[in-house]
N, C-alpha and C positions, 0 to 999 in steps of 0.2 A: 504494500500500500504506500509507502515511501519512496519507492521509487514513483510510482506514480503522479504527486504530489508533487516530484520533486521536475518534474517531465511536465507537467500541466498541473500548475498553481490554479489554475479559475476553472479546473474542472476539463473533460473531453467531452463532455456530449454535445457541445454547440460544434466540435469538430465536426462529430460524428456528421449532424443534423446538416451541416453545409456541404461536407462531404455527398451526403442521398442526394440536398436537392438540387448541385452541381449536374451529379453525374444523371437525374431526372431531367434536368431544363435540357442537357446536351443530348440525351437517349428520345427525349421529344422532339427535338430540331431533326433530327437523324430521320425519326419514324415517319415523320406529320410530311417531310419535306425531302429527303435524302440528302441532306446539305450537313457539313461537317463544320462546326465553332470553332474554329481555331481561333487568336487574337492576332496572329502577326498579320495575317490575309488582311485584315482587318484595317488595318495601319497602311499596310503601301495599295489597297484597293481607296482606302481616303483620299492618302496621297496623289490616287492617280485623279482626282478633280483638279490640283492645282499643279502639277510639276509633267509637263509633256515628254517628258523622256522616253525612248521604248520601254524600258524594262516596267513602269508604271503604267503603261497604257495595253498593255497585253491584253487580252479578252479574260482570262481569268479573273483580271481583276476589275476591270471596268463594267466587264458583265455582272459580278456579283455585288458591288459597293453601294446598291440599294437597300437590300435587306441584311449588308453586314453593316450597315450604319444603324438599324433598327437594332441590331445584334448589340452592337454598343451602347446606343441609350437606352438597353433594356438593362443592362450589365451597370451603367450608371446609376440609374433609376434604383435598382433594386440597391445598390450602394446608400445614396439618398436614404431609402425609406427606412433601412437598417439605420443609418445614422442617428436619424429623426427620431425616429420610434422607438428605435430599443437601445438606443447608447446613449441618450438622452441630450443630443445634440451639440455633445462637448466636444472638441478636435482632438483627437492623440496627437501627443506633443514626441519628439524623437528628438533623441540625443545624438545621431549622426550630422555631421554637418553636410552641408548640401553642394559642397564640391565631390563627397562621396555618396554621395547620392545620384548627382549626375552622371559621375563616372560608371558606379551600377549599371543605371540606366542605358549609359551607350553600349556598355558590355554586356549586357543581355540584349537588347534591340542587333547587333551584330550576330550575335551568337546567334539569334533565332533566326534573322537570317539566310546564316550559313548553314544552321542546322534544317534547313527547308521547313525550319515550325517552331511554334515556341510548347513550352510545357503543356498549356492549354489545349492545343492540337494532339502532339504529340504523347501527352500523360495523360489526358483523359478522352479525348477520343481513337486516338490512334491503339493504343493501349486497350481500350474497352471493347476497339472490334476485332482486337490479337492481331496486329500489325506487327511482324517483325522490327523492321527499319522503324516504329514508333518502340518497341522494349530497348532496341540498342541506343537511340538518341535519350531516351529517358536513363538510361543506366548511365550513360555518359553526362547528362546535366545533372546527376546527382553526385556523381564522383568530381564532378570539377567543381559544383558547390560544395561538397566537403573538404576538396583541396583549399580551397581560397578564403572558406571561413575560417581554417583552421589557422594557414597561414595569415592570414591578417588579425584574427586572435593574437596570434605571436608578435607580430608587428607592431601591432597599434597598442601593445599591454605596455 
């Protein structure tokens, strides 16, 4: 029981409970539509409204960046309402500074994609319909987050 506690101080079942209705809103997308949630798609089919380059303008992406825009203000939204409603509308404050936070950010926005996906794709869709090439990219984005947290633990102590 201590260890538990010691792994999830606030308890797992809101894990758990995010965990179902994740892999439920993505298992609906799939069934209702045959269309797969990924986030990165999401990002450069955006992109491709403002930035005419080829690689943005591909039909992949252009074809789909109507209903992966909805995909995202449903993904917002539900953020939002979590906020509002059950966190009681206060902001979690974070003690990383925001040069490291950016830098994060560029290194997973590359990572995904070079990895042709990000977690989101690849760890719960790709993963959920036993996608090889999605178990190898997810075993690899967890070994390279264990490397980097580990080493910047060390770093930054």
């Amino acid at each position: 029981m201590n260890i538990s506690l010691s792994l999830f101080p606030h308890g797992w079942q809101h894990y758990l409970l995010g965990g179902f209705l994740i892999g439920a809103g993505t298992s609906l997308l799939f069934v209702l539509t045959g269309r797969i949630g990924g986030m990165s798609t999401v990002f450069s089919s955006t992109w491709s409204y403002l930035v005419q380059r080829p690689f943005f303008q591909q039909p992949r992406f252009v074809g789909s960046r109507g209903w992966r825009l909805v995909y995202a203000a449903g993904l917002i939204l539900g953020a939002l309402v979590w906020w509002l409603g059950f966190a009681g509308g206060r902001p979690e404050a974070t003690a990383v500074p925001a040069w490291q936070l950016l830098a994060g950010g560029f290194f997973v926005g590359y990572g995904a994609r070079l990895g042709n996906g990000c977690t989101s794709g690849h760890g719960i869709c790709g993963m959920g319909s036993l996608q090889l090439p999605s178990f190898m990219a997810v075993l690899t984005f967890m070994a390279t987050a264990f490397l980097t947290a580990n080493l910047a633990a060390r770093w930054l102590a």
